[in-house]
TIVO-2410 file (N, C-alpha, C; in nm, 3 decimals):
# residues 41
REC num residu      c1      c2      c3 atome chaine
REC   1      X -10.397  -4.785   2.100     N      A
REC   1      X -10.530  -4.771   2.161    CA      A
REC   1      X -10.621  -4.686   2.070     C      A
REC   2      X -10.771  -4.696   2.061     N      A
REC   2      X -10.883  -4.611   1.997    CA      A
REC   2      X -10.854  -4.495   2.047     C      A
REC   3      X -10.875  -4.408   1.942     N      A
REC   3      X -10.878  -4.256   1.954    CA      A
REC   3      X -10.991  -4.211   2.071     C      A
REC   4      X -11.128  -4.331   2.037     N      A
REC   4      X -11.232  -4.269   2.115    CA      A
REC   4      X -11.245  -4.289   2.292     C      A
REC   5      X -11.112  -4.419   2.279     N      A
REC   5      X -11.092  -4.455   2.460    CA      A
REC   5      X -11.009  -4.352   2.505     C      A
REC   6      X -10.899  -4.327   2.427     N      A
REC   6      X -10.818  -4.188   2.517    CA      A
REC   6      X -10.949  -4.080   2.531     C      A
REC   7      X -11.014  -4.070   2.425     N      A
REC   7      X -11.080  -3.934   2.480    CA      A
REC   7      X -11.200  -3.971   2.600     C      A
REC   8      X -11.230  -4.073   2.628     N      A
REC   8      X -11.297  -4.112   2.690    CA      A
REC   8      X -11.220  -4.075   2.853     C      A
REC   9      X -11.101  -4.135   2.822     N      A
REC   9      X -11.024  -4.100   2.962    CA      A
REC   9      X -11.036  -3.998   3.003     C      A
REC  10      X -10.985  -3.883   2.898     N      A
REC  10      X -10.977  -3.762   2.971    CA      A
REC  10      X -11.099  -3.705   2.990     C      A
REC  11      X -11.173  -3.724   2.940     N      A
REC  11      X -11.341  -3.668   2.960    CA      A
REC  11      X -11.361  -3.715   3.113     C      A
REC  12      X -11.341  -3.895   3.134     N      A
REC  12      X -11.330  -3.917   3.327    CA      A
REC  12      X -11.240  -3.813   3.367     C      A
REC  13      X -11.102  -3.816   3.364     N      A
REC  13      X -11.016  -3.752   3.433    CA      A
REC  13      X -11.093  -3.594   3.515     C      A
REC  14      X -11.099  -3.551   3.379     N      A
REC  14      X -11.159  -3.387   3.360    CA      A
REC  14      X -11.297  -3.396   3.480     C      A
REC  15      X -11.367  -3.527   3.460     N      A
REC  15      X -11.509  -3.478   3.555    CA      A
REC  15      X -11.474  -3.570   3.690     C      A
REC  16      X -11.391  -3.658   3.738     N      A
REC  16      X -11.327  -3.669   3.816    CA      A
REC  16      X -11.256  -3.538   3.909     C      A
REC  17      X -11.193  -3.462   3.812     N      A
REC  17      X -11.084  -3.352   3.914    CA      A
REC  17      X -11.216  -3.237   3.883     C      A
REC  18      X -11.341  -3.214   3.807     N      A
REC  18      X -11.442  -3.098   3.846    CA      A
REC  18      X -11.488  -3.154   3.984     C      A
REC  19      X -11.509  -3.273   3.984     N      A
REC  19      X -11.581  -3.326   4.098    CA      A
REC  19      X -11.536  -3.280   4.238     C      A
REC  20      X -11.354  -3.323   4.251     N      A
REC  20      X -11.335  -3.312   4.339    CA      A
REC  20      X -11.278  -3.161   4.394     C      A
REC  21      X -11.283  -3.064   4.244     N      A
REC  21      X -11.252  -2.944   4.307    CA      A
REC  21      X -11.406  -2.909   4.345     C      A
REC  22      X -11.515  -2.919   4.329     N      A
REC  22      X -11.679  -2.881   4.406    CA      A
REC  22      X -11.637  -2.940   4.520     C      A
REC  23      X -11.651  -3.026   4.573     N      A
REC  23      X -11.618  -3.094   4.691    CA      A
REC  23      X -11.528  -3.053   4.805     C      A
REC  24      X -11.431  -2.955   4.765     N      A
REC  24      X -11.378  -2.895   4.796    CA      A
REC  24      X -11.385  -2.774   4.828     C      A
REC  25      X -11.447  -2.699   4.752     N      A
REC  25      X -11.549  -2.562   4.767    CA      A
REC  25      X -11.642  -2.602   4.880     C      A
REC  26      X -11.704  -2.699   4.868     N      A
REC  26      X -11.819  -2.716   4.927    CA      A
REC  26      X -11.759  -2.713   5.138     C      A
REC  27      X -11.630  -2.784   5.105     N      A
REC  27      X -11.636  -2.837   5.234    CA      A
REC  27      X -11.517  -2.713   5.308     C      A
REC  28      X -11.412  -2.613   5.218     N      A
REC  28      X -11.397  -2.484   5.260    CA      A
REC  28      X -11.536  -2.391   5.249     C      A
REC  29      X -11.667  -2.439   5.225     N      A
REC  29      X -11.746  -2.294   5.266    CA      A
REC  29      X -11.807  -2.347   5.411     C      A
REC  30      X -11.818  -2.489   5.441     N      A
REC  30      X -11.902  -2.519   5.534    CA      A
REC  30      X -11.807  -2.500   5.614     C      A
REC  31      X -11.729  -2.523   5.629     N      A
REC  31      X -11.574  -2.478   5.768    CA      A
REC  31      X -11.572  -2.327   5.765     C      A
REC  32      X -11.559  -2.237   5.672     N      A
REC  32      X -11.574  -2.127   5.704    CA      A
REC  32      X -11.738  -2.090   5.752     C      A
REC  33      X -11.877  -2.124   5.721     N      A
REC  33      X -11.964  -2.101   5.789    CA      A
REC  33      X -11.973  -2.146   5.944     C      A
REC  34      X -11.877  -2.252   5.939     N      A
REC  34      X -11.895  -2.298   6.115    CA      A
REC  34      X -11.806  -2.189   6.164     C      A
REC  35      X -11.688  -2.144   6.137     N      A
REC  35      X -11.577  -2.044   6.213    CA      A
REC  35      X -11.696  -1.957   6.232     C      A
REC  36      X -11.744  -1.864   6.153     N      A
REC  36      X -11.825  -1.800   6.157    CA      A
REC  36      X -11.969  -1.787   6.236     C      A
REC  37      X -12.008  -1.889   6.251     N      A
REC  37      X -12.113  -1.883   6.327    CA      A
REC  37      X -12.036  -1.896   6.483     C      A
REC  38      X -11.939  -1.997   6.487     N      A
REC  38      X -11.867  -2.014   6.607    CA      A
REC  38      X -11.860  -1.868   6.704     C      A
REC  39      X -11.792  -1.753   6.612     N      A
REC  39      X -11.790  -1.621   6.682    CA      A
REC  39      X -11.924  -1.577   6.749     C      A
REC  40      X -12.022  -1.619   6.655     N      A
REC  40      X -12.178  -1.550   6.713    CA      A
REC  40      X -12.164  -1.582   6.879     C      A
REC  41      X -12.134  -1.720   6.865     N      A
REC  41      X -12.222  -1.769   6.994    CA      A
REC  41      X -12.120  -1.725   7.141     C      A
***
């Protein structure tokens, strides 16, 4: 295989798994803002 398709892969791979670790942040802060507001009320 081209040198420039493997690197191509891992360049997806790499912004594939950034993607889904944000996504993940995103959706442990919104669950912890709901626990949180949950107590207010």
């Amino acid at each position: 295989m081209n040198q420039n398709v493997i690197y191509a892969l891992e360049m997806l791979g790499q912004g594939m798994l950034g993607i889904f670790v944000v996504l993940g942040l995103i959706a442990l802060g919104v669950f912890l803002l709901q626990k949180l507001d949950g107590k207010k009320k």
